[in-house]
N, C-alpha and C positions, 0 to 999 in steps of 0.2 A: 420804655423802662417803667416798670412797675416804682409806686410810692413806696419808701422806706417805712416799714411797723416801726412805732414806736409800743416797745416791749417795756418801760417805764411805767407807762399811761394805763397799757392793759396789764400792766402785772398790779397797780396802784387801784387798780378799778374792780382788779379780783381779791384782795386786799380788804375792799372795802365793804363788796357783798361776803366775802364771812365774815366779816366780824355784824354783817348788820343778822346773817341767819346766826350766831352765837347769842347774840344779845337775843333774840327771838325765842330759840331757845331755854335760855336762862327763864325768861319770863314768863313762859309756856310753862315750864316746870315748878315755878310761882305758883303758877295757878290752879296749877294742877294740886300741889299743896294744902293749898287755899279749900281749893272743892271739895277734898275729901275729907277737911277737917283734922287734917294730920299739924295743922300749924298750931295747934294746942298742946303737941308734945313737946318735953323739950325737947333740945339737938339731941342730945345726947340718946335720947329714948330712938329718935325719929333716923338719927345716923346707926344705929344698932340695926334697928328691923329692916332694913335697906342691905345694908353686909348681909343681913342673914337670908334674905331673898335670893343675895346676888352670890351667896355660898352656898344654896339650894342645892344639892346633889338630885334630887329627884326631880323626874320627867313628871310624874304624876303630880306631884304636888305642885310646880309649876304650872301645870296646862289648869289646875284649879285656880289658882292666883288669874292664871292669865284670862278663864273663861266670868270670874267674877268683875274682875278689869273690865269686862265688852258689856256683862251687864250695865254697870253702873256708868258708861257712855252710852247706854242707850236709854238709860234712865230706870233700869229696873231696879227696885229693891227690898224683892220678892225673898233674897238670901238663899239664893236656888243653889248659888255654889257656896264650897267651905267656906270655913274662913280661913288667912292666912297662917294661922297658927297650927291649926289643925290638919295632924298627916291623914291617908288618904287611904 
C-alpha cells in the first residue's frame, strides 16, 4: 500500500513559494522604478503614465515602448527609439 499524500503540507508549501515569487515580484518592480528614475515622479504622475501605456490602443506605439524597454536593458542610451509619448 502506497503512503498516504499529505495534501496540507504540499498545499501549505505551494502557498509559500507564491507568496515568496509575489514578494519578488513587488521588489523587481521596485527596482525596476528605481532604475529608470521614475521614482522622482509623484504617484500620481507615475500612476497616470502606466494607465496610459496599459490603454495603449496602438501596436506600433507599443512595439516602440517595448523596443526602447530592450535597449535600456541592454544598456543603450543612444535614444534610437521614440519616446513614450510620442505617436509613431
Amino acid at each position: 500500500m502506497r503512503k498516504p499524500r499529505d495534501f496540507d503540507a504540499e498545499l501549505k508549501s505551494l502557498e509559500d513559494k507564491a507568496k515568496t515569487v509575489k514578494a519578488r515580484k513587488v521588489r523587481q518592480l521596485g527596482e525596476l522604478v528605481i532604475a529608470t528614475g521614475a521614482d522622482a515622479l509623484d504617484i500620481d504622475t507615475l500612476a497616470g503614465g502606466l494607465l496610459d501605456l496599459v490603454d495603449a490602443g496602438s501596436a506600433a506605439r507599443r512595439e516602440g515602448w517595448k523596443k526602447r524597454g530592450a535597449g535600456f536593458f541592454r544598456g543603450r542610451t543612444d535614444g534610437a527609439a521614440p519616446s513614450a509619448g510620442g505617436d509613431q
